[in-house]
C-alpha positions in Angstrom: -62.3 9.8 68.3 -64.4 8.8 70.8 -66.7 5.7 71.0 -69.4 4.8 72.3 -70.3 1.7 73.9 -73.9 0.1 72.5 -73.8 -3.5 73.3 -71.5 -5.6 75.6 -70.5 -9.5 75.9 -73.2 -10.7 77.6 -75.9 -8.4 75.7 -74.1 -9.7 72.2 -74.8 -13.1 73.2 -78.9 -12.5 74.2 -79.2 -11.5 70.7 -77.5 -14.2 69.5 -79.6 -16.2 71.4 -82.8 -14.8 70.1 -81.8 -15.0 66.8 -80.9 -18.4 67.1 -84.5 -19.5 68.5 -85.8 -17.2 65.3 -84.7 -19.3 62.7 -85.5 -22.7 64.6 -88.7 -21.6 65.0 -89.1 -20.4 61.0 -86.9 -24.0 59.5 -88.0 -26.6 62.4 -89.5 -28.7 59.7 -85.8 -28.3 58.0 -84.2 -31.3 57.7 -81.1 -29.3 57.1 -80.1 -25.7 56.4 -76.9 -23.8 55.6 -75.8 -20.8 57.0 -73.1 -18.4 55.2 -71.2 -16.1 56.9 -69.6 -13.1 55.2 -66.0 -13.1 56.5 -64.8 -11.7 58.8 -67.5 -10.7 61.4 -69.8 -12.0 59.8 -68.4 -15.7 59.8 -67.6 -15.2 63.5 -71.3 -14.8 64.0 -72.5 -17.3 61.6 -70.6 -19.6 64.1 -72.1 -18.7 67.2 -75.1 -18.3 66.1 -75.0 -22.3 64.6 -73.6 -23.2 67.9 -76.8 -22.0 69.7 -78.9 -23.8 67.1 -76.9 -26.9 67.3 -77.9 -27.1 71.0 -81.4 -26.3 70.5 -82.5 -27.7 67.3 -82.2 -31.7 65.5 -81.6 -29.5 62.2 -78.4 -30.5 60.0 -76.5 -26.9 59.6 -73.9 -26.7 56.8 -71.8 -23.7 57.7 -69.7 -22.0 55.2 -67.9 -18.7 54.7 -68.0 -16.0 52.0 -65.7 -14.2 51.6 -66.5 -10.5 49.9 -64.6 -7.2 49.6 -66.5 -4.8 51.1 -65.2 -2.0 49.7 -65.4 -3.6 46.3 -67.6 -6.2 46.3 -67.6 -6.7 42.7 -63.9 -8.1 42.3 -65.2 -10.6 45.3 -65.9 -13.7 42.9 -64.7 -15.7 45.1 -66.6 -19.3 44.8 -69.0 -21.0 47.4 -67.3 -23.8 49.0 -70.8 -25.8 47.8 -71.5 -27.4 45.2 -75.5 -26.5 42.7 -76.7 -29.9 44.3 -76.0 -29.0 47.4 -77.4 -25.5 47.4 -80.6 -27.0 45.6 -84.1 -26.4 47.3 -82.3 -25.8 50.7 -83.0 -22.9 53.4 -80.1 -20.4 53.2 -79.1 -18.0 55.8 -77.1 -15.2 55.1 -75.2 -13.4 58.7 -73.2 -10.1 58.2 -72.7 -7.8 61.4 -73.9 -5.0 60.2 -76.0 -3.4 57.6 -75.4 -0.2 56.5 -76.0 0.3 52.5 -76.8 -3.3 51.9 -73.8 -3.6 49.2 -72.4 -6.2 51.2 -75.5 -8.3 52.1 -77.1 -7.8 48.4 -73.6 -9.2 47.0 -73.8 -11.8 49.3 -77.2 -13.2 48.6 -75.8 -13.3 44.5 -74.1 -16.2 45.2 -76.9 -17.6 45.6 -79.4 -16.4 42.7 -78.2 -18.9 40.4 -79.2 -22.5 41.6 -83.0 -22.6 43.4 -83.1 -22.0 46.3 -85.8 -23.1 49.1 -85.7 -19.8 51.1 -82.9 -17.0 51.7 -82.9 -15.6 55.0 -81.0 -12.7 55.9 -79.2 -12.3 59.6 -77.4 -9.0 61.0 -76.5 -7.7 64.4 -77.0 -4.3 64.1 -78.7 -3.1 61.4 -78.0 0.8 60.9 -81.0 1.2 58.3 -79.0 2.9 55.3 -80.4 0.8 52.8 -79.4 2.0 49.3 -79.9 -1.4 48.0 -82.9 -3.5 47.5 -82.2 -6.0 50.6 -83.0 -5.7 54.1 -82.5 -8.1 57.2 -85.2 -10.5 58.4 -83.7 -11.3 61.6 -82.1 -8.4 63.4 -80.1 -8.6 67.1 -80.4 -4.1 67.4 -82.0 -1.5 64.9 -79.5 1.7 65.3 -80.9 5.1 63.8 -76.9 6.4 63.2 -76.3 9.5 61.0 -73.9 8.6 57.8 -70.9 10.3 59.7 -70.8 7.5 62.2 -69.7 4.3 62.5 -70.1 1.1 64.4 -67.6 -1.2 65.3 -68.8 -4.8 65.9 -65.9 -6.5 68.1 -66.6 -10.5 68.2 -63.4 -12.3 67.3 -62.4 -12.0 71.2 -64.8 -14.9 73.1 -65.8 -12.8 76.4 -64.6 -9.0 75.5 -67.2 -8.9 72.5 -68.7 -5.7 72.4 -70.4 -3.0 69.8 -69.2 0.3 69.8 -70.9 3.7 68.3 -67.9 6.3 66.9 
């Protein structure tokens, strides 16, 4: 199967620049905000994405990880490492690398339904636009118009030989 390259190291890192200046610029009044990754990818992002900010912005950024079966997301009740208080009336963003149907993202943001939050924010790198779920992504690093036969492959756990293949 053949694949084809869509986004390379350095062009993985502008959008994660520019999505990093996105959320400063919609929480700079934040005192602090939490960012949850969806593990695996989506983690790995949520980290360098909270590195930029942390160079760039006074905000206090909680990072935490989710961790959800994407196949079956339902049997994924796995808890947040946070406690109600903490959650309460504070800006969450929610990083996955890519939406496709939205299961993942819209199972995601349940975790959060029950305490009040401030804001949810959602954060992919590619976002395929497949939506079969009521969610979409407010801040995106690459819309892809992909038929439902392909596939992209988001590889970011490798610091320098990142890349984002189409197959």
């Amino acid at each position: 199967m053949s694949q084809t390259l869509i986004l390379n190291s350095k062009q993985i890192q502008q959008k994660i620049n520019r999505i990093a200046y996105q959320i400063y610029e919609n929480n700079y009044s934040e005192k602090e905000i939490i960012v949850a990754g969806i593990a695996d990818n989506g983690f790995i992002l949520a980290q360098r994405i909270v590195d930029v900010l942390k160079t760039i912005s006074p905000i206090k950024i909680k990072l935490i990880e989710l961790k959800i079966k994407k196949e079956n997301p339902i049997e994924s009740e796995s808890p947040i490492p946070l406690t109600e208080k903490e959650l309460k009336n504070k800006v969450i963003i929610l990083v996955d690398d890519v939406l496709n149907s939205g299961k993942t993202l819209i199972f995601g943001a349940k975790h959060f339904l029950k305490t009040p939050v401030k804001r949810l924010t959602t954060v992919v790198l590619v976002d395929r636009g497949h939506n079969c779920y009521p969610i979409k992504a407010d801040f995106i690093g690459l819309s892809l118009s992909t038929t439902m036969l392909e596939h992209i492959n988001v590889v970011i756990n490798k610091k320098g030989k990142e890349a984002v293949y189409l197959s």
